[in-house]
MIDOSE-1310 file (N, C-alpha, C; in nm, 2 decimals, decimal comma, always signed):
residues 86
xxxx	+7,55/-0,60/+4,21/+7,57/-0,47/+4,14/+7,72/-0,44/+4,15; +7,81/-0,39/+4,05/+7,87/-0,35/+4,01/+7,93/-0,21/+4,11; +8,02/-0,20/+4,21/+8,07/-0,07/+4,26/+8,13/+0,02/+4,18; +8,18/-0,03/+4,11/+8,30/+0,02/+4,02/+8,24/+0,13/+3,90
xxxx	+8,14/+0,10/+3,89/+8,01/+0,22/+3,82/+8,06/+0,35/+3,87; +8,02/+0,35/+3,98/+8,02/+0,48/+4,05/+8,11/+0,59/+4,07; +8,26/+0,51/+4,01/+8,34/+0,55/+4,05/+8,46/+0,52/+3,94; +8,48/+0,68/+3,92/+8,60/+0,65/+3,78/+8,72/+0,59/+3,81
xxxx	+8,79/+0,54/+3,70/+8,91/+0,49/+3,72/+9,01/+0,56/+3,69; +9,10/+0,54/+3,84/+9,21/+0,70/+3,83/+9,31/+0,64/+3,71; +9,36/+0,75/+3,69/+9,49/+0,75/+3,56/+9,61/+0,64/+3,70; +9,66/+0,59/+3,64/+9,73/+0,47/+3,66/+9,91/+0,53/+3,61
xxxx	+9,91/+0,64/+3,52/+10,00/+0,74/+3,51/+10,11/+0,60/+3,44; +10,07/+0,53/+3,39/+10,20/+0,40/+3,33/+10,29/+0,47/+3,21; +10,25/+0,56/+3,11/+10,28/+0,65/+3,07/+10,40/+0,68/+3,09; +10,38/+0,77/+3,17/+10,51/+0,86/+3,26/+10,62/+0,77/+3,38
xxxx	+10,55/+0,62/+3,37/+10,61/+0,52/+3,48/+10,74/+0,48/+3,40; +10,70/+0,42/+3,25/+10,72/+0,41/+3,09/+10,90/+0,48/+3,06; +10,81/+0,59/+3,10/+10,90/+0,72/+3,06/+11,01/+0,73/+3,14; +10,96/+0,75/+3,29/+11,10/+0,75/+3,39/+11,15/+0,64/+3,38
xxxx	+11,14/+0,50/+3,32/+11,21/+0,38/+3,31/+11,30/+0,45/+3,17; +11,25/+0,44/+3,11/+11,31/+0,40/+2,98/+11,47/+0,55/+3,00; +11,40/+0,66/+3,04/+11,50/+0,80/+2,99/+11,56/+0,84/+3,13; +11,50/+0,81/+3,23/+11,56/+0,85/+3,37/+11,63/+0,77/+3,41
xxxx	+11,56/+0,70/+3,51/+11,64/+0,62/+3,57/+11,53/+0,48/+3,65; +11,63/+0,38/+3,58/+11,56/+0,25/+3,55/+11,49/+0,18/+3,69; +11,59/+0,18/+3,83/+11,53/+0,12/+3,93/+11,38/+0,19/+3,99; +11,38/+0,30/+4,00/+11,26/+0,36/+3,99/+11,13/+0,38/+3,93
xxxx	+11,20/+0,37/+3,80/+11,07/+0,36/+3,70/+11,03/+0,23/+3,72; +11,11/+0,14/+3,71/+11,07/-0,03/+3,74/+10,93/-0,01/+3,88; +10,98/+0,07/+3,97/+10,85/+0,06/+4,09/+10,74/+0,14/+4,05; +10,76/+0,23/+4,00/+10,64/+0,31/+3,97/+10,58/+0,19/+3,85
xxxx	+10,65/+0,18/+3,76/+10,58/+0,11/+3,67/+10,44/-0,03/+3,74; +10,51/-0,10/+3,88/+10,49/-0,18/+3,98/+10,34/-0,16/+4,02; +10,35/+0,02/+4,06/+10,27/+0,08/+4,15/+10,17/+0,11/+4,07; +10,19/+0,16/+3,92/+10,09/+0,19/+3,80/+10,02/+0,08/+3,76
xxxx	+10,10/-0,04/+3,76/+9,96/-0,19/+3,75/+9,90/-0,21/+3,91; +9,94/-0,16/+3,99/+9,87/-0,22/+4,09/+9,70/-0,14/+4,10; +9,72/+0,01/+4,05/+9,57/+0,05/+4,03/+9,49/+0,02/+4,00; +9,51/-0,04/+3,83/+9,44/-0,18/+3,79/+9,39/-0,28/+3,86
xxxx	+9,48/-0,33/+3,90/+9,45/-0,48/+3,98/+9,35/-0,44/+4,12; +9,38/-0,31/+4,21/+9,28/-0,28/+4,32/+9,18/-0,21/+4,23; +9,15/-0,17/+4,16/+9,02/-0,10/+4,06/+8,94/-0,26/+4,05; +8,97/-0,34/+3,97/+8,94/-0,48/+3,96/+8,88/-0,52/+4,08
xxxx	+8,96/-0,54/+4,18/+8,89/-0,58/+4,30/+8,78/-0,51/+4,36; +8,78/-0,39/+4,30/+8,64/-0,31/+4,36/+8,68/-0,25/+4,48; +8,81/-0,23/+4,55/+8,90/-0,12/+4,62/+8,90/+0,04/+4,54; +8,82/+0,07/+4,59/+8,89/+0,18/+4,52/+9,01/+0,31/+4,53
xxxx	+8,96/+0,29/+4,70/+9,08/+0,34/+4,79/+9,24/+0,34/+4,71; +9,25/+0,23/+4,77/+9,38/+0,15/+4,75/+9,39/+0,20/+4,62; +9,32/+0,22/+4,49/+9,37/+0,21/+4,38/+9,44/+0,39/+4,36; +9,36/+0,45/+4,44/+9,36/+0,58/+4,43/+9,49/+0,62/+4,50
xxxx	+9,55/+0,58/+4,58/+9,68/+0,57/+4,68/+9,78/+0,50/+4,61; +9,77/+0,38/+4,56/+9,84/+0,36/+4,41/+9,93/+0,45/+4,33; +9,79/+0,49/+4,23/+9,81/+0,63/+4,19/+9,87/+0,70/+4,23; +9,87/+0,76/+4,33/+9,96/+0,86/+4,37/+10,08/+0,85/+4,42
xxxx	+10,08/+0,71/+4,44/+10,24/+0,67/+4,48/+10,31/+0,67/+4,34; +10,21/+0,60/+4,28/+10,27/+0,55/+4,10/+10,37/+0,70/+4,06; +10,26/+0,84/+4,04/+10,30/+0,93/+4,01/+10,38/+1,00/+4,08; +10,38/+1,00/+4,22/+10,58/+1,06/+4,28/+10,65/+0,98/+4,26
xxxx	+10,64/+0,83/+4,25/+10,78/+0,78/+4,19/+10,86/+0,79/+4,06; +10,77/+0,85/+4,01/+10,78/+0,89/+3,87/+10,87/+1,03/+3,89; +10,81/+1,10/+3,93/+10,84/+1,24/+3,98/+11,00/+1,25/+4,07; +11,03/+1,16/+4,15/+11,12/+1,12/+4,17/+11,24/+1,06/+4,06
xxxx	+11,14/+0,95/+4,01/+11,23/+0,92/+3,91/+11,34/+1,02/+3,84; +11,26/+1,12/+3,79/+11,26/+1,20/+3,67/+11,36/+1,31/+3,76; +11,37/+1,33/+3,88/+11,44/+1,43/+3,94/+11,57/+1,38/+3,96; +11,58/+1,18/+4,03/+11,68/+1,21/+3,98/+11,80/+1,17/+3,88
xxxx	+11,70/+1,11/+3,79/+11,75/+1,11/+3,66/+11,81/+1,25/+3,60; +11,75/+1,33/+3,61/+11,78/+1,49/+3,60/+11,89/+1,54/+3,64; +11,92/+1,51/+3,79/+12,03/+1,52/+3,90/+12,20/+1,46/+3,83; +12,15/+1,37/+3,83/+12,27/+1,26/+3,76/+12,29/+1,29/+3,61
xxxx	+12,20/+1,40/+3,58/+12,28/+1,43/+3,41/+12,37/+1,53/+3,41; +12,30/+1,65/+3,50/+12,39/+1,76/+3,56/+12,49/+1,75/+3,61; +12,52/+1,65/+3,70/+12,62/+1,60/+3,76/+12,73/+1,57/+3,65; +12,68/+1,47/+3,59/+12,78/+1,40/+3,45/+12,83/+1,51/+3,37
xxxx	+12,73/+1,64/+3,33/+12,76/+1,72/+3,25/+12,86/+1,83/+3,31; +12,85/+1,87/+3,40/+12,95/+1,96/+3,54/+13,09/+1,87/+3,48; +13,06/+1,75/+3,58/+13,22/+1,68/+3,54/+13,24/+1,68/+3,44; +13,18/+1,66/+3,34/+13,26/+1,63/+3,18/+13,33/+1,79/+3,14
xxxx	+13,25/+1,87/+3,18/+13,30/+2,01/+3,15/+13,38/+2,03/+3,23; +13,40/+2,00/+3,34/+13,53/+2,00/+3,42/+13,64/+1,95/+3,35; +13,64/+1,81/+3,34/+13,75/+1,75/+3,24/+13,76/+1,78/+3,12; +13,68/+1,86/+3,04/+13,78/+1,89/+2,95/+13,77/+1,99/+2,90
xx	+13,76/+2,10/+3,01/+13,84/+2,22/+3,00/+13,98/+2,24/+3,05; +13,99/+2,11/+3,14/+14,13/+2,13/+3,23/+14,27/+2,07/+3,10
């Protein structure tokens, strides 16, 4: 029998792993992206645990990603405005 019936398969969030790679910031999104196939691969094994903890790692790396991808634009933008108003 089949475990994996019983039990949905969490969002894997590769999407938004995708996203903080491509527009944030790359070494980050690279892990989340890591962490978002690995739900898969423990869902497959019939872990379900593990896929679920995955998940959730997948999506604060993301969340991270994205903050500080965010961080380092502000930053760039401060200084650019700095330099050339001076």
């Amino acid at each position: 029998m089949d475990n994996n019936q019983f039990y949905p398969k969490p969002d894997n969030n590769m999407i938004l792993a995708i996203f903080t790679t491509l527009c944030c910031c790359l070494p980050i999104g690279i892990y989340a992206i890591i962490k978002a196939n690995d739900v898969n691969k423990f869902y497959m094994m019939q872990q379900y645990d593990m896929a679920v903890n995955a998940a959730s790692d997948a999506k604060k790396w993301c969340f991270i990603g994205i903050g500080v991808g965010l961080a380092f634009q502000i930053i760039y933008l401060i200084f650019y405005a700095i330099v050339a108003l001076s």
